[in-house]
N, CA, C and O of each residue as an XYZ file, in Angstrom:
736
protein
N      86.601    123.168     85.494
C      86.887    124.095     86.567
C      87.906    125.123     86.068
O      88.738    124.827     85.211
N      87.826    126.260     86.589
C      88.737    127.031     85.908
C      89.917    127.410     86.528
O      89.753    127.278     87.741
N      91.170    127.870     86.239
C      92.309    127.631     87.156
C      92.377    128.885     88.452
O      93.307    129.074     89.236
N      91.344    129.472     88.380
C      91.018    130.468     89.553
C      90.273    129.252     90.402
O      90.860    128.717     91.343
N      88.909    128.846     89.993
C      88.789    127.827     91.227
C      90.023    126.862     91.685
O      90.291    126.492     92.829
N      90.450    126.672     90.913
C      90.973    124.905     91.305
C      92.611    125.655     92.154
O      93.268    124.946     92.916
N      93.013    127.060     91.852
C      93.827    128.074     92.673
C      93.269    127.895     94.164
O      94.057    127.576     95.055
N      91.768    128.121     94.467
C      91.109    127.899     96.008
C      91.259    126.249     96.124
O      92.029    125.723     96.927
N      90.740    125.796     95.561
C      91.090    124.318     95.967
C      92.427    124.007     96.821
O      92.537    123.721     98.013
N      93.391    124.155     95.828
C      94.688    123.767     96.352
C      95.349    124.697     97.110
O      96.475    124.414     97.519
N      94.704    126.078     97.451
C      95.083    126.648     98.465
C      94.361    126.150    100.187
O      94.925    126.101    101.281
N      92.792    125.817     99.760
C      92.714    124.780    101.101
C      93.020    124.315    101.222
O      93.508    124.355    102.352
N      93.236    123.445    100.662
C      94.300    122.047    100.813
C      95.965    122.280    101.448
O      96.604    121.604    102.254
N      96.250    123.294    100.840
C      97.812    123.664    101.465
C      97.311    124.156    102.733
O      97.121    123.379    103.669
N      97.094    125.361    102.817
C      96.934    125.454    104.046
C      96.278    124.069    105.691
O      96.643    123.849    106.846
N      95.397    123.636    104.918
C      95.342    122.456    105.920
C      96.262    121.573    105.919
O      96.137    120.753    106.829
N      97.127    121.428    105.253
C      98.309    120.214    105.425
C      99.170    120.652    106.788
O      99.579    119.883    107.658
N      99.341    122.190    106.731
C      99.849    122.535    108.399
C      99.333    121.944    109.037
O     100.010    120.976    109.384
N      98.021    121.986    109.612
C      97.498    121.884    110.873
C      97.553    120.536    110.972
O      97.992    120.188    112.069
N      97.261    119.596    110.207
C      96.663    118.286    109.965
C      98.302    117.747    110.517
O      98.545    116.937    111.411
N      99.365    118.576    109.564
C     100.742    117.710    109.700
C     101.468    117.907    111.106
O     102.430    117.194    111.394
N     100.898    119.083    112.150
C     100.871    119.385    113.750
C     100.634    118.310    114.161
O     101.408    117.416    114.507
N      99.462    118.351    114.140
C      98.116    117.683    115.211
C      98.866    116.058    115.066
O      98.977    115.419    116.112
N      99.315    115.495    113.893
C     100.102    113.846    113.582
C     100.996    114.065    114.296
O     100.794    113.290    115.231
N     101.950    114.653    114.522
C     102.971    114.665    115.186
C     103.084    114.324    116.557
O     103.959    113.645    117.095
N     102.092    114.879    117.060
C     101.574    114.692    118.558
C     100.877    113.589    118.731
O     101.054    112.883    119.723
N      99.978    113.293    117.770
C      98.881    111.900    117.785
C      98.682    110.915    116.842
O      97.629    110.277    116.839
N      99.426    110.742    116.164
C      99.806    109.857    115.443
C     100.969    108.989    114.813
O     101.658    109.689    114.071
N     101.354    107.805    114.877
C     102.204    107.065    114.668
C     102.767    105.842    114.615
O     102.048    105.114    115.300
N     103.466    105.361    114.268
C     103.912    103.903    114.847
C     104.144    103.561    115.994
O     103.700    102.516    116.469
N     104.885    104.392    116.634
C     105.307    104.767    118.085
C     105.900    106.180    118.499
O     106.742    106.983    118.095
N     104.920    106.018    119.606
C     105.606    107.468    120.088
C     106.902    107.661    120.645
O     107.681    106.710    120.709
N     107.229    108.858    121.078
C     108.377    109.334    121.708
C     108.333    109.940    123.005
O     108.140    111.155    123.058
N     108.491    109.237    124.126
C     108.390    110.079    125.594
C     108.430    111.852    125.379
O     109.600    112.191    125.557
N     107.742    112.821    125.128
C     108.131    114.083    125.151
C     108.850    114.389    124.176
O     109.816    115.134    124.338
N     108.456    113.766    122.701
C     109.037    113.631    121.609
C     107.736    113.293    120.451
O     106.553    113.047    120.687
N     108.451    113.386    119.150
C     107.036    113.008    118.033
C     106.472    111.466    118.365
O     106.921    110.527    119.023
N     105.331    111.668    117.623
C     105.052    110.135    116.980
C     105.630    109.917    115.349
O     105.367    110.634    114.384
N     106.427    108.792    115.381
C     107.128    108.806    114.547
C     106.585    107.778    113.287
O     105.429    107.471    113.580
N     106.880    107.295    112.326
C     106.172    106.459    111.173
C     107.297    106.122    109.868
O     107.645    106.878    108.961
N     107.596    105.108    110.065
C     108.701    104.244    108.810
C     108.661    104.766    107.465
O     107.648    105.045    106.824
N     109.653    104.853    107.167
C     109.264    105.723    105.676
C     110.561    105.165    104.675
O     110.869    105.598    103.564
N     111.159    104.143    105.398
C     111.700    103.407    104.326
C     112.669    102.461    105.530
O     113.164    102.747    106.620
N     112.631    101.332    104.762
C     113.490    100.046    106.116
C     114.644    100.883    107.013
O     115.520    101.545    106.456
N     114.545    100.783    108.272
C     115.348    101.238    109.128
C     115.242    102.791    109.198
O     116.154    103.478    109.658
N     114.123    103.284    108.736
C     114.253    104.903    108.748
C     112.779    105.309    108.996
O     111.859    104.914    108.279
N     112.565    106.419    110.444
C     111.161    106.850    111.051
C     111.760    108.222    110.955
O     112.930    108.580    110.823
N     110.664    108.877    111.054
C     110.440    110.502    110.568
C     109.021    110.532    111.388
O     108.105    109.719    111.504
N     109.278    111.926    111.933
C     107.369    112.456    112.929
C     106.596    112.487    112.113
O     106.920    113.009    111.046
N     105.482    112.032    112.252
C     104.578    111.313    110.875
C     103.568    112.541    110.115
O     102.700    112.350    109.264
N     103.953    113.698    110.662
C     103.489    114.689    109.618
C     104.382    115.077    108.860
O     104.440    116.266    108.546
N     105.253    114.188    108.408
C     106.449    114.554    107.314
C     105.654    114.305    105.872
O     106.184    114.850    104.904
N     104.506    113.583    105.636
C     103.819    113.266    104.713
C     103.374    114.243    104.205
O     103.726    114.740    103.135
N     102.396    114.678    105.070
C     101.487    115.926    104.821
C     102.352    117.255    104.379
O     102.044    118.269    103.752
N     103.362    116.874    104.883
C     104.557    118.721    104.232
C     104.842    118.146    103.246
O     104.365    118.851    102.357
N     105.420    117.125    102.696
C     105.776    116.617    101.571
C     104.683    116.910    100.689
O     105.071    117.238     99.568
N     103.088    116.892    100.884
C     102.506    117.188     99.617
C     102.263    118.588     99.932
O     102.203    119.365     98.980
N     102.092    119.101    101.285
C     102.132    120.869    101.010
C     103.065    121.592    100.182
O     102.777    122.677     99.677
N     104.052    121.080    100.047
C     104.938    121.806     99.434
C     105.422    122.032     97.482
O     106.138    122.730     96.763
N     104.109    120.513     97.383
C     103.610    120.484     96.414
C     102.742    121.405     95.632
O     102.734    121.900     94.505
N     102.042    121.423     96.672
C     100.494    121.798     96.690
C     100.861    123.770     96.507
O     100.259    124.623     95.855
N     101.992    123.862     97.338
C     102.472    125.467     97.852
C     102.612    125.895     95.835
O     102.097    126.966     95.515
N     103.224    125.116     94.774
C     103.757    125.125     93.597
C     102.153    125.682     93.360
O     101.863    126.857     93.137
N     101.509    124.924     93.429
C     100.143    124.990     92.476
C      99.268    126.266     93.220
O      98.544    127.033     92.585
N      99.368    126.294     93.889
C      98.525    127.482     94.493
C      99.620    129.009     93.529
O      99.171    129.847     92.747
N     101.324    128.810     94.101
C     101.289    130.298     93.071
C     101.093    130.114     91.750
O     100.609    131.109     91.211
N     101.325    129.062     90.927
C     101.199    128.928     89.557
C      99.838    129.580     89.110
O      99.738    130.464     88.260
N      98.442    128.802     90.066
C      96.880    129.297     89.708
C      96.511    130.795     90.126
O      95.893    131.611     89.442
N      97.075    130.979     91.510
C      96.694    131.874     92.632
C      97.599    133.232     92.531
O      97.136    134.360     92.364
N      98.969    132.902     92.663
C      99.785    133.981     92.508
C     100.746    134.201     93.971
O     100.151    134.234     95.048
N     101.736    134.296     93.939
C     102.867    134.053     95.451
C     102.291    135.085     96.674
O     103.099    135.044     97.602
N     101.281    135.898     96.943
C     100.836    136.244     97.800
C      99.939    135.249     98.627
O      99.793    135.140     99.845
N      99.504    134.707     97.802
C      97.819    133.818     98.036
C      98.870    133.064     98.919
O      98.723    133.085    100.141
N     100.154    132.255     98.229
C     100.616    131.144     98.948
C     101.452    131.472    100.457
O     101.643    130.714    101.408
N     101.832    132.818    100.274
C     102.361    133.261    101.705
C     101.404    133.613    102.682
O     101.561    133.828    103.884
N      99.982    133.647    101.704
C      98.993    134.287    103.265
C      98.938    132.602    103.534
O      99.250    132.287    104.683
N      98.622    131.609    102.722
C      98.287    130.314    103.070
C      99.234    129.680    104.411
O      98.768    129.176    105.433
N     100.406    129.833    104.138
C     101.363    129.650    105.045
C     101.197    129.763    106.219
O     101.348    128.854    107.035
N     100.737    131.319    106.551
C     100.444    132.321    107.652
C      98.910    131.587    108.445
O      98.629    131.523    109.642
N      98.130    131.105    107.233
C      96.712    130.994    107.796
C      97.034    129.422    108.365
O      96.440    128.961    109.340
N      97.986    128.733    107.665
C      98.014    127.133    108.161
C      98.801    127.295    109.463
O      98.946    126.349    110.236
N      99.380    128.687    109.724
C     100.380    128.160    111.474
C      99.364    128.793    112.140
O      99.485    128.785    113.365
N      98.215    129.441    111.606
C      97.308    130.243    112.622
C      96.505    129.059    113.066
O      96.273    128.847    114.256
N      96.004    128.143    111.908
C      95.148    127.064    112.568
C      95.606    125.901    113.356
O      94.906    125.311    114.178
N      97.125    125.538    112.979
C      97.717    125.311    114.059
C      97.932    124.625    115.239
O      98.052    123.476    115.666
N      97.939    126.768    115.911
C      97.584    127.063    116.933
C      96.649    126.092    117.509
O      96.861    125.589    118.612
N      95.517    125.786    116.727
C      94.707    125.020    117.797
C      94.685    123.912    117.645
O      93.685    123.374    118.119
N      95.426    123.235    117.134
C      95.867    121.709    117.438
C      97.033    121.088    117.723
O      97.357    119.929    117.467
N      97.825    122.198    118.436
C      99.514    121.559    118.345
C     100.088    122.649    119.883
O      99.616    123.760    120.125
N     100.729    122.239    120.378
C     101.684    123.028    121.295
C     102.284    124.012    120.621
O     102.711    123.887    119.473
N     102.359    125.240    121.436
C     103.267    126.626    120.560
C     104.399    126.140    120.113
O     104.672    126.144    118.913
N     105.258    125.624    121.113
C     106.458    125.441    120.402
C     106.561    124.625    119.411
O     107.754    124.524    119.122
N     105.929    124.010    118.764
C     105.280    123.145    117.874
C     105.092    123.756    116.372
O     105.510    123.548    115.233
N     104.265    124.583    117.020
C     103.114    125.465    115.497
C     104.489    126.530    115.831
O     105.065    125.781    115.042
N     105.361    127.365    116.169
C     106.484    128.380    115.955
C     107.639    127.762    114.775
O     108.111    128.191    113.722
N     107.790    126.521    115.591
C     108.877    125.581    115.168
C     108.382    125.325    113.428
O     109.309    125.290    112.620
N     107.598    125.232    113.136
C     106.491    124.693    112.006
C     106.658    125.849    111.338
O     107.365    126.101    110.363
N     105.851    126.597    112.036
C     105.802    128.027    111.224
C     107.247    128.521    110.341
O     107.301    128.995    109.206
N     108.547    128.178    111.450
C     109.383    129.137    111.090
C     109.961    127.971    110.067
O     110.396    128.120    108.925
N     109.858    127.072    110.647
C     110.585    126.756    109.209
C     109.424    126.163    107.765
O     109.794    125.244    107.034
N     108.376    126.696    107.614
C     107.480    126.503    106.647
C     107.873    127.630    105.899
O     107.986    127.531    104.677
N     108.103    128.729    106.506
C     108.396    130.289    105.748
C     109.362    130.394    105.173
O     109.499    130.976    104.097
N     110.624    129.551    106.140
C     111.805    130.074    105.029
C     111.791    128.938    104.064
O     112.281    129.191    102.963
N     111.270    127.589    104.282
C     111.570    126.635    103.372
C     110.844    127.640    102.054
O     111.383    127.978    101.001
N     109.311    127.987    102.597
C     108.851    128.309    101.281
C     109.458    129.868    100.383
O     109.290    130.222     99.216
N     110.138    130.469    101.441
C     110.951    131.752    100.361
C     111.667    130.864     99.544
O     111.345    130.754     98.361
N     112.820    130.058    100.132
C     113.678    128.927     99.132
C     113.175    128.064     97.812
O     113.745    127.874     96.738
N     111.903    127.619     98.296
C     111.084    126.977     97.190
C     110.395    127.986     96.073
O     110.304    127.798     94.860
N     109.953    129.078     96.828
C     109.764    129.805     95.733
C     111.042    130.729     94.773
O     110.938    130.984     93.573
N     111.893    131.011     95.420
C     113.028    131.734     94.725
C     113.461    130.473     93.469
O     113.549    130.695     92.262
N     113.694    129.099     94.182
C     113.842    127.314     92.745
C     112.513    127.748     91.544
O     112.559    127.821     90.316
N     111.433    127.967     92.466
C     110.438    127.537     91.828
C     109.846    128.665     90.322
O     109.595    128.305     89.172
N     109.784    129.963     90.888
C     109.287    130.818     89.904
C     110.212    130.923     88.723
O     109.764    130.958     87.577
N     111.317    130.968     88.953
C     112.068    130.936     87.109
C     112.068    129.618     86.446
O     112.514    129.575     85.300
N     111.668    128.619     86.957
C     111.951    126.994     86.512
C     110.750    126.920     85.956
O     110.748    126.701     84.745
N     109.104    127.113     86.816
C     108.361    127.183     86.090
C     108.019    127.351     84.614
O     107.262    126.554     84.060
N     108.583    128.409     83.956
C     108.609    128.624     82.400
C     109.049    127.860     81.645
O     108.867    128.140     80.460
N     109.818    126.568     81.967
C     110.866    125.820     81.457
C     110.104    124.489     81.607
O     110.354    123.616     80.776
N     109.052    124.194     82.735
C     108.400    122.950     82.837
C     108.047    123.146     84.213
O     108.748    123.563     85.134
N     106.712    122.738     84.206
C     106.316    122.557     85.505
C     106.421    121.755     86.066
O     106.061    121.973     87.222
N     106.964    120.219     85.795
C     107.155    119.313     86.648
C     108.911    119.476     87.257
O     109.364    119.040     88.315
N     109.366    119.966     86.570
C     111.070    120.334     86.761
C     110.872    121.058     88.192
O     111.167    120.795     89.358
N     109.971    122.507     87.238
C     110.082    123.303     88.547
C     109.708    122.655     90.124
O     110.436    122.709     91.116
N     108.243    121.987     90.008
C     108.001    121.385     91.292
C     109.062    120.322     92.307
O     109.389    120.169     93.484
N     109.309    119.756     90.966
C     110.393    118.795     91.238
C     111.596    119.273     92.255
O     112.030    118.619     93.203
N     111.981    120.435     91.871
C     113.474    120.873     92.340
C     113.170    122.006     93.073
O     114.221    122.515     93.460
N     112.249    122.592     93.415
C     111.424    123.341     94.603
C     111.745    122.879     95.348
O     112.448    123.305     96.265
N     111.145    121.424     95.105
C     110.542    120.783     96.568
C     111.123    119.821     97.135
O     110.655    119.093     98.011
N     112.450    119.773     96.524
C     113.718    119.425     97.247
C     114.335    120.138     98.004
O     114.675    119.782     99.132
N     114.596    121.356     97.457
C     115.212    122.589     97.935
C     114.185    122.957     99.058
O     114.549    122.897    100.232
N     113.208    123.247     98.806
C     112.440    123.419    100.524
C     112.208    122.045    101.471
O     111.822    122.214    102.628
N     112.443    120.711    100.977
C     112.039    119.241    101.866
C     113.531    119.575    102.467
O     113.397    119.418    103.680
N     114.336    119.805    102.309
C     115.626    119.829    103.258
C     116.171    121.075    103.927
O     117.145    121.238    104.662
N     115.286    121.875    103.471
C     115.374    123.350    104.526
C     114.488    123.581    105.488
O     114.708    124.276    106.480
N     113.243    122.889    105.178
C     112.099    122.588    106.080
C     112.520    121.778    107.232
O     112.407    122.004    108.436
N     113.116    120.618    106.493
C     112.723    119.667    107.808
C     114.262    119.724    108.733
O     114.328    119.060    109.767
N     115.607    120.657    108.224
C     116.588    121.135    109.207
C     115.924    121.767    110.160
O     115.932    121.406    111.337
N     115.339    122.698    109.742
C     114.805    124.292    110.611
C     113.884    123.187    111.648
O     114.000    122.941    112.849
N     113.192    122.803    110.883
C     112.091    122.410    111.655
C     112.173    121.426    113.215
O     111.631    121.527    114.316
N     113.222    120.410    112.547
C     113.755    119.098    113.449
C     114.393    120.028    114.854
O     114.058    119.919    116.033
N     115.446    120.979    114.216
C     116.291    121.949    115.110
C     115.487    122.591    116.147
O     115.730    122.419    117.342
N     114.337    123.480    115.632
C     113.758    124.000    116.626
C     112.803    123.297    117.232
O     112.572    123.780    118.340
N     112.126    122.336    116.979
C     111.037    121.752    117.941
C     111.833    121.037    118.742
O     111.686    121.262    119.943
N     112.763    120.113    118.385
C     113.159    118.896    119.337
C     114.624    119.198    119.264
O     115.356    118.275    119.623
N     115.086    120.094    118.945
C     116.638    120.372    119.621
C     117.920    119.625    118.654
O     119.118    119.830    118.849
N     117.473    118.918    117.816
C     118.474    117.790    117.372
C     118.071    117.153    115.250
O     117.010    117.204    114.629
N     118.847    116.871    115.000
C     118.246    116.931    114.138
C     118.465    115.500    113.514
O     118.979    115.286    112.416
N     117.789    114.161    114.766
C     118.274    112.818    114.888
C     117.306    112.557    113.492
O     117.819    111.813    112.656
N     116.227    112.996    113.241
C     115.281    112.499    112.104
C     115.426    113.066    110.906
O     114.391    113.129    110.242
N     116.293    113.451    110.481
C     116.613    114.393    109.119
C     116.990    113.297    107.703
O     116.690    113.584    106.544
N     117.476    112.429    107.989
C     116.848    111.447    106.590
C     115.749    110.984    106.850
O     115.066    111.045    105.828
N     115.339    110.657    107.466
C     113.661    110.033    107.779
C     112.614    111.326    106.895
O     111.830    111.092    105.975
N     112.887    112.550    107.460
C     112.226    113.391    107.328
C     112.245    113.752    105.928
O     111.223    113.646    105.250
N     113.685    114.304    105.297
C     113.755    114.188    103.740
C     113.398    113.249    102.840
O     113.249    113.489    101.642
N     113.225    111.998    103.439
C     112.967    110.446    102.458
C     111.128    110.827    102.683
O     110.156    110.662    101.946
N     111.264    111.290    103.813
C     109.664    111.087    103.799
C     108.887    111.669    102.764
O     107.966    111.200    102.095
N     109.615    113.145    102.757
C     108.890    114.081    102.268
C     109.028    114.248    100.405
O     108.382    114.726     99.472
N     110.432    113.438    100.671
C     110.203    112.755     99.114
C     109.935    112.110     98.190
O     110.169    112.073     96.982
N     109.288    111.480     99.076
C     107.787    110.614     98.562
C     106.899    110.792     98.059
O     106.372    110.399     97.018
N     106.571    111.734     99.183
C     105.220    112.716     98.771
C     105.431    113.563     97.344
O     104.714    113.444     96.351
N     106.116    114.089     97.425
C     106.676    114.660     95.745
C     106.959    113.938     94.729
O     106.801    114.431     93.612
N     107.440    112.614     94.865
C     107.868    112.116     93.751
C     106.280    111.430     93.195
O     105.940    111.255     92.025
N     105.445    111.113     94.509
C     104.402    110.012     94.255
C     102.978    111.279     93.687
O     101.794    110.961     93.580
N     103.650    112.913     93.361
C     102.783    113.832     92.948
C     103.226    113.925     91.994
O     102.575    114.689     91.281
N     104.513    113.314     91.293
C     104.674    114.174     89.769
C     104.412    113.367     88.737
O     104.738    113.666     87.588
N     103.909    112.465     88.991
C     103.069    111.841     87.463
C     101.547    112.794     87.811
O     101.042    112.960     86.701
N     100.729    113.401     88.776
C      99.793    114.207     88.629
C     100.101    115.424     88.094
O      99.449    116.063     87.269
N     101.165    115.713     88.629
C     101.343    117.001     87.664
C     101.700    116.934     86.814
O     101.379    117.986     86.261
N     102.687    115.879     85.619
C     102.495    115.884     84.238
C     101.103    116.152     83.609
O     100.654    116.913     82.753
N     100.602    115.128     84.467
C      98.857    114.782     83.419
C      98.464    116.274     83.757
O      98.597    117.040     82.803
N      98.008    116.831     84.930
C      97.517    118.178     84.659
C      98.066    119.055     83.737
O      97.290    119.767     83.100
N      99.440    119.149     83.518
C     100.390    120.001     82.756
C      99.576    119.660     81.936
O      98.512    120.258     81.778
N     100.013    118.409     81.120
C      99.335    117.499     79.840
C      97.974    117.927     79.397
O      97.736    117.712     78.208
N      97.190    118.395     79.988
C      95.952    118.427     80.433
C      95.433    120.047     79.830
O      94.602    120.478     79.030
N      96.208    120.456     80.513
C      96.158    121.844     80.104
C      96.848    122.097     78.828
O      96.472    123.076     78.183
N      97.670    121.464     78.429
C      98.111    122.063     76.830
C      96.944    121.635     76.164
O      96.338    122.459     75.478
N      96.535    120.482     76.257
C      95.312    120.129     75.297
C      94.488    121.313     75.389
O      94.442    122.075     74.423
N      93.900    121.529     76.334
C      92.629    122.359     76.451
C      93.371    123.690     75.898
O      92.604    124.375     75.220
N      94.628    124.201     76.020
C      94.544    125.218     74.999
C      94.958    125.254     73.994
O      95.144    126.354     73.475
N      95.295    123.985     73.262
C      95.582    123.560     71.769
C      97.025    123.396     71.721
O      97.548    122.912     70.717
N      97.574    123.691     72.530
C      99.181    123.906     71.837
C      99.809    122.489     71.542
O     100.891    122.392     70.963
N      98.939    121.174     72.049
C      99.588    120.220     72.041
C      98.054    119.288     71.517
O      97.043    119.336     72.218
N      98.102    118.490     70.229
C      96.613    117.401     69.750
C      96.579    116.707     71.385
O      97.454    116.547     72.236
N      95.069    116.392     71.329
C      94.427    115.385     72.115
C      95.048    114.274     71.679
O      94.747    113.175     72.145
């Protein structure tokens, strides 16, 4: 596949991690919350609204789309995942989402584009820290007022990243082979 396709790939994929990581929040979980998330354990004694997963690998996923695609592709992606949303989540929901998906991802990309040159697992790595804890402040703050789930939410979402960067070595890995710079 060539890194223009596999650029669309992981730009569907990002973009659906919005909607998908909405729609959990509202309907999915361990237990719900009276007029509150559905929430989901993400390490002993610690629950996070259970689309903390799904941002944890979007924000992954956000790396690989500009690396293949280029940082426009990943800001329209952004834009197109709070548009779809819309139709599975309450406004204040998909706003709350939205706004803090945008600035997490200016933050992740400002970590991300100079680190890149230096290693791509670094860069993803320390992106997506820097946006898992700007995301899920903004985010916790404006939907539900409080920001009672904010280790839940960062542990969550650092999961999802940590349990992506042995894939992105091997792809890295992957790709030096195929253009020689490194023996099979």
């Amino acid at each position: 596949m060539t890194k223009k396709t596999m650029g669309y790939v992981y730009l569907m994929a990002f973009a659906l991690c919005i909607p998908i990581a909405n729609w959990m929040i509202g309907n999915v979980g361990a237990f719900c919350v009276p007029d509150g998330p559905c929430l989901i354990p993400v390490a002993p004694g610690l629950t996070a609204p259970s689309g903390v997963l799904m941002i944890g690998l979007a924000l992954v996923l956000r790396d690989l789309v500009q690396r293949n695609l280029g940082v426009k592709w990943a800001a329209g992606a952004v834009v197109g995942g709070a548009i779809l949303s819309a139709f599975v989540a309450p406004p204040a929901l998909v706003i709350a989402s939205a706004t803090a998906f945008l600035l997490s991802e200016m933050a992740d990309l400002a970590v991300y584009t100079p680190l890149q040159k230096r290693g791509l697992v670094l860069a993803v790595f320390a992106s997506s820290v820097v946006g898992l804890v700007i995301d899920s402040a903004i985010f916790l703050y404006l939907a539900f007022g409080s920001l009672d789930y904010i280790a839940g939410q960062i542990v969550g979402k650092a999961w999802m990243v940590l349990l992506a960067l042995p894939v992105i070595h091997f792809m890295r890995r992957r790709e030096a082979v195929a253009a020689g710079s490194i023996p099979a």
